[in-house]
C-alpha positions in Angstrom: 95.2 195.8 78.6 94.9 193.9 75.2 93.9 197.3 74.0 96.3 199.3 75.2 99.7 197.1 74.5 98.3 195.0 71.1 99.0 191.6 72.0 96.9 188.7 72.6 96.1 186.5 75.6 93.9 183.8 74.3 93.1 180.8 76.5 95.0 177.8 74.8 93.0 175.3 74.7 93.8 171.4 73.9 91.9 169.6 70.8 93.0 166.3 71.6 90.7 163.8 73.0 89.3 164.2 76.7 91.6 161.6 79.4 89.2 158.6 79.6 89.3 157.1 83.1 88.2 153.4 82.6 86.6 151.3 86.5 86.8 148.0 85.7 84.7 145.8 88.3 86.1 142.3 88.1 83.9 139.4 89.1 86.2 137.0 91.8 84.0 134.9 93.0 85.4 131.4 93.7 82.3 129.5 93.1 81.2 130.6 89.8 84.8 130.8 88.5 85.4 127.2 89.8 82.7 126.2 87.1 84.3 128.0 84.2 88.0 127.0 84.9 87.8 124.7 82.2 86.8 127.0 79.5 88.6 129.9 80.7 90.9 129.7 84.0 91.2 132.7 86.2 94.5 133.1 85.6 93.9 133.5 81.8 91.6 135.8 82.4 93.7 138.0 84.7 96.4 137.9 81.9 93.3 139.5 79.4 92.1 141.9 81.5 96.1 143.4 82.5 96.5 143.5 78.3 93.1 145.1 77.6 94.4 147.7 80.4 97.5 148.3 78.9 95.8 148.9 75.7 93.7 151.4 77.4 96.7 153.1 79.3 98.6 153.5 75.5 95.6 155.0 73.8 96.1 158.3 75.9 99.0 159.7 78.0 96.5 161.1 80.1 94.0 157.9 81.0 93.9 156.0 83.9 92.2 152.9 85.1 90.9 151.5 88.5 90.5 147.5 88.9 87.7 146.8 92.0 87.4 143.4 92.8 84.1 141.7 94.1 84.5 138.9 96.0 82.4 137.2 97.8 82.6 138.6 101.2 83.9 142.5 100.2 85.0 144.7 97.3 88.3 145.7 97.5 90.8 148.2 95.2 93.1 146.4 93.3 94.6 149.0 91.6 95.8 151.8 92.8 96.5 149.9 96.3 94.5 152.4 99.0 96.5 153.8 101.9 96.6 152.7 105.0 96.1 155.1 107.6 99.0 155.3 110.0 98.9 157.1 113.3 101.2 159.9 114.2 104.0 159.2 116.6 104.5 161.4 119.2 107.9 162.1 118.5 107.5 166.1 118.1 106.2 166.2 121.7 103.0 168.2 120.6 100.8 165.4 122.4 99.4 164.6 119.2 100.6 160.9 119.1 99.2 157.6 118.8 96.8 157.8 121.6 94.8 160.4 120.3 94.3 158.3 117.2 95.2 161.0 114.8 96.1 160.3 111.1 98.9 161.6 108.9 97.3 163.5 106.5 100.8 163.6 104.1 100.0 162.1 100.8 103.7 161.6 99.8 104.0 157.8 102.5 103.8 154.8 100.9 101.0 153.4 99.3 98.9 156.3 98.3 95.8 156.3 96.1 98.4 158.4 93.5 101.4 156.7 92.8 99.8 153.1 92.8 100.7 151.4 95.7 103.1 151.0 98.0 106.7 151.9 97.5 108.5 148.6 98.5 106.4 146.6 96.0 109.2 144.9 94.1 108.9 145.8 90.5 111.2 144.0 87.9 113.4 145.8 85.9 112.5 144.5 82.9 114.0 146.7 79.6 111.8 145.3 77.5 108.1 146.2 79.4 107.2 149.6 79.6 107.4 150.7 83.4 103.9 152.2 84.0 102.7 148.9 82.5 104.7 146.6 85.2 103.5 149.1 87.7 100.2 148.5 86.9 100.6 144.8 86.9 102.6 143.8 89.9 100.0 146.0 92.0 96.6 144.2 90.9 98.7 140.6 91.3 100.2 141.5 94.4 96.5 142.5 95.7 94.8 139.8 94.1 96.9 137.7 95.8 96.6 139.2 99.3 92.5 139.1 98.6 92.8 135.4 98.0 95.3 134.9 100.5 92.6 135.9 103.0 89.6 134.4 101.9 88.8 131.3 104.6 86.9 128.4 103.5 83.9 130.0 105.9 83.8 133.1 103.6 83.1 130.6 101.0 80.4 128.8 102.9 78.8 132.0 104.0 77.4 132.8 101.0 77.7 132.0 96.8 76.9 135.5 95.7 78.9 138.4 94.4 79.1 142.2 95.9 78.7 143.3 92.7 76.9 146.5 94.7 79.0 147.4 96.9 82.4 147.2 93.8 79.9 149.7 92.2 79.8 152.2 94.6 83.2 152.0 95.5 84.0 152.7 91.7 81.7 155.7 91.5 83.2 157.2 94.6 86.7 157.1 92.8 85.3 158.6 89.5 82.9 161.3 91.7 86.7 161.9 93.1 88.5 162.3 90.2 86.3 164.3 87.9 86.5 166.9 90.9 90.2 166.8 90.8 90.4 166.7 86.9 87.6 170.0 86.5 87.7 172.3 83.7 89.7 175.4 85.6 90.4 178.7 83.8 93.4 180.2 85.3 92.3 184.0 84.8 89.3 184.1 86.5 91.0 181.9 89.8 94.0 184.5 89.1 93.4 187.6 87.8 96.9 189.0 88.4 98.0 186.3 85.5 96.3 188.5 83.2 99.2 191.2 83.7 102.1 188.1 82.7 104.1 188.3 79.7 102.1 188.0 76.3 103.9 185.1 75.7 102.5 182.7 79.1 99.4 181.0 77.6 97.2 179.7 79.8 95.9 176.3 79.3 92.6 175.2 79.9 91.9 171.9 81.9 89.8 169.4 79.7 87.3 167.4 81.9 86.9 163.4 82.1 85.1 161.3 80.9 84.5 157.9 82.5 82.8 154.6 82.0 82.7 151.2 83.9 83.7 147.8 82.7 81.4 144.5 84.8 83.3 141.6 84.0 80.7 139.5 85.5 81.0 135.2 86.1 78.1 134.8 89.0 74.6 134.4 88.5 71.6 135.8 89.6 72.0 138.7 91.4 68.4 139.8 93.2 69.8 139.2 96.5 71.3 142.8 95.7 68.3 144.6 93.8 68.2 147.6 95.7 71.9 149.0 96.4 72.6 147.8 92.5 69.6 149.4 90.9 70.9 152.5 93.2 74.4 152.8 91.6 72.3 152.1 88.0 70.6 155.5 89.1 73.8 157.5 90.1 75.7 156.5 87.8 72.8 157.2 84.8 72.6 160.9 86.6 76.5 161.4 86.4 76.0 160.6 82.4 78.9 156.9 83.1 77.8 154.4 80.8 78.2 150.8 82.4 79.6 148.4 80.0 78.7 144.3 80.9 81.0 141.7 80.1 78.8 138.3 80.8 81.3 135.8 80.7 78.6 133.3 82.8 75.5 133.3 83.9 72.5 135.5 83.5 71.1 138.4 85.2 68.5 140.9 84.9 69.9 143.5 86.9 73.2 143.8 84.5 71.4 143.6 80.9 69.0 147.0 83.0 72.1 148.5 83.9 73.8 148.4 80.7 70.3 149.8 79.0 69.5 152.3 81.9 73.0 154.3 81.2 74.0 153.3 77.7 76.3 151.0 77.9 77.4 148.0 75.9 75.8 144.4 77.1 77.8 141.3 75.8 77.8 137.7 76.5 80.2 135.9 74.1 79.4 132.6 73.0 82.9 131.5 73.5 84.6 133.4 76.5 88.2 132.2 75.9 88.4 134.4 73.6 88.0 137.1 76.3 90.9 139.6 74.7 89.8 140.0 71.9 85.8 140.7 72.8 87.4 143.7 75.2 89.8 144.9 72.5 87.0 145.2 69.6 83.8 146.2 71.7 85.1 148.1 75.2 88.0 149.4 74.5 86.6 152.8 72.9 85.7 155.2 75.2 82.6 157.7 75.0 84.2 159.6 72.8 85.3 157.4 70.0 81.7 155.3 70.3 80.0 158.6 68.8 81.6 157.7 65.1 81.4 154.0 65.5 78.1 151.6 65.7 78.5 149.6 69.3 77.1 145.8 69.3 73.7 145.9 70.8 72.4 143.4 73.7 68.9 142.8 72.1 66.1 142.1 73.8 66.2 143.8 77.8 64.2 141.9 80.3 62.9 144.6 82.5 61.3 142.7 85.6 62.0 143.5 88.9 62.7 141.4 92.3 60.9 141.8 95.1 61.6 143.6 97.9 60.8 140.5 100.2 61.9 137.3 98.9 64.6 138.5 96.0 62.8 136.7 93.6 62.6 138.1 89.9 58.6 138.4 89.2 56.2 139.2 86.4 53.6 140.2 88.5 53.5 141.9 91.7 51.9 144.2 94.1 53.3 147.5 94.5 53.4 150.1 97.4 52.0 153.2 96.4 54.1 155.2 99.3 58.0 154.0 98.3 57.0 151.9 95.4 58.5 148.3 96.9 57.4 145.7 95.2 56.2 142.2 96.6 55.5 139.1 95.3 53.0 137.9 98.2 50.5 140.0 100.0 51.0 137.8 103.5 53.1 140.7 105.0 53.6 141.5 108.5 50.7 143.1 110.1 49.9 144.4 106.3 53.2 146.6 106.1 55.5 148.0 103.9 59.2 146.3 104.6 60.6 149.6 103.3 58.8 152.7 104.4 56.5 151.2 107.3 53.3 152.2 105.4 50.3 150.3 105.7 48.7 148.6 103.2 45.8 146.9 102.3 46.7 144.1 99.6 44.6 141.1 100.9 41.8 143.3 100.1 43.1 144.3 96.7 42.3 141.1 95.8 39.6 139.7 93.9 38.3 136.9 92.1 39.3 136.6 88.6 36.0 137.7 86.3 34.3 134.7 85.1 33.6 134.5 81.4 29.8 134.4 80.1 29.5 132.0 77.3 28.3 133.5 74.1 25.1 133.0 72.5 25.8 130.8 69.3 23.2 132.2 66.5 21.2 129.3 64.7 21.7 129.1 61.0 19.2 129.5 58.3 18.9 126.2 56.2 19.3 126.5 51.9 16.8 129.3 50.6 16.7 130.9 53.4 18.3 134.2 54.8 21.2 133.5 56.7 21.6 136.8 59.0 26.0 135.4 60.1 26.4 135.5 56.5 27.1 138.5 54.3 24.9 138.5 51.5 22.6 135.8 52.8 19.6 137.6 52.5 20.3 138.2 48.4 18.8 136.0 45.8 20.6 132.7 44.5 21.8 134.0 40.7 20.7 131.9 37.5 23.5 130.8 35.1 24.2 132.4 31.9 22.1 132.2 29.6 23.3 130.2 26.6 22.0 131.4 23.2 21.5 129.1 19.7 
């Protein structure tokens, strides 16, 4: 047809930057931030972290951000607030009601994954704050407040750690999500009949998105978790989603790994209250601004590994040659694997460390004589120079 009538029907496509979707796992643990509230209070920190996500929001029309929270007993979405599912009422008289427990599958009710959160969420009108910004904000306080609202003092007790695991797999499931919602489409080959439009329709093509994740980590150690972190650390290193670490506290292995595994910037700050303005100058460029610029580097990576059956971080271990667990002990239960129930023989992989044969020390040769340790020992002492009258 371009032929026949002369015009042209050229795919426009965009050159601006590709929308950056930025996951932000934030580290709520009470106990560890209990121990920093005197450097940097929680509140504070909230207060960075909703600036540092406007900032983000402002650098693109077309960004968006997800805030996870991992607490200490669960990970939860604090922003955009998930939907609750509601069962239909029978009200239509098509017996599917309540009892059947069916769910409304209508995306428009309040609270959906879309639009943020629910729609009675009091939002101030406030002329002088951009409304997608206050959105943003009363939604993660509002949720952060419900999470702490329901944390009991026996959540606390249960145990000190952080689901740092479980916050990461939620956040990959929302990126997996919206990369397949946001995929390059071309409109003529889902429509050919566009083809035969007016020469003035341009089709526009869809750009794809790029994602990262953002730790903002307080706890400690973390090899309780080894095995479903170091599985996000493979997805995500797959899926090409660089995990950025903020180390506010503490020190882990499995972080500074993650960060290396999937190229991702590792920072611990000397001084963490000045958390703004470490997230504005190091994460706030996305993957595609960090190809012209030089990122800070975390240094030195300790690569050890935790063991399979006590969670302890080792140097040395035995591993199993089926699922390649590792242990730190070779006492195991009737000599088998904890992971893939193979057996194995490590009692009798052991063996007596090789004892050391003292060497032979070679007698010296006294003055005059040839001294085989000696280079030269077997040539003749020189005379001095001769002096002449």
């Amino acid at each position: 047809m371009n032929a026949i009538d002369g015009t042209d029907r050229q795919i426009k496509t965009d050159n601006s930057p590709p929308p950056s979707l930025l996951a932000i796992v934030l580290d709520t643990n009470p106990h560890a931030w209990a121990h920093l509230s005197s450097t940097l209070p929680l509140r504070n920190a909230l207060a960075n972290i909703l600036v540092f996500i406007n900032a983000h929001l402002a650098s693109g029309n077309a960004n968006e951000v997800v805030v996870i929270a991992a607490h200490s007993h669960r990970a939860v979405f604090l922003y955009p607030t998930p939907k609750t599912p509601t069962p239909r009422n029978n009200s239509n008289g098509n017996g599917n009601g309540a009892a059947n427990g069916d769910v409304d599958m209508n995306e428009t009710g309040a609270g959906s994954m879309e639009d943020g959160g629910p729609k009675d969420v009091s939002i101030s009108d406030n002329p002088n704050k951009y409304r997608p910004f206050a959105v943003v904000e009363s939604a993660i306080l509002q949720n952060f407040a419900a999470l702490l609202d329901a944390t009991t003092p026996a959540h606390l007790a249960a145990t000190p750690t952080t689901l740092i695991g479980g916050a990461l797999s939620l956040a990959l499931s929302y990126i997996a999500k919206s990369t397949l919602l946001r995929s390059p489409l071309d409109s003529v080959v889902d429509n050919p009949l566009s083809a035969l439009a007016d020469s003035e329709t341009l089709h526009t093509k869809r750009e794809s998105l790029t994602s990262r994740i953002l730790i903002v980590s307080v706890s400690g150690d973390l090899a309780n978790q080894y095995i479903p972190v170091m599985n996000s650390i493979f997805a995500a290193q797959r899926k090409r989603i660089p995990i950025d670490i903020l180390k506010l506290a503490g020190d882990t292995v499995l972080l500074q790994q993650a960060s290396d595994a999937t190229g991702g910037v590792y920072m611990k700050p000397d001084r963490p209250e000045g958390l703004l303005q470490y997230l504005m100058m190091a994460f706030l460029p996305d993957t595609t601004a960090r190809r012209s610029l030089v990122m800070p580097s975390a240094g030195g990576v300790d690569f050890r590994a935790a063991c399979f059956c006590h969670r302890n971080v080792v140097d040395i271990g035995y591993v199993c040659s089926v699922c390649l667990s590792i242990f730190c002990t070779s006492d195991l239960p009737s000599n088998l694997c904890l992971t893939c129930g193979s057996y194995l023989s490590l009692r009798s992989a052991q063996t007596n460390p090789p004892a050391l044969v003292p060497r032979k020390k070679k007698k010296k040769k006294r003055a005059g004589g040839a001294d085989s340790t000696t280079p030269g020992g077997s040539t003749p002492a020189g005379s001095g120079t001769p002096m002449h009258s």
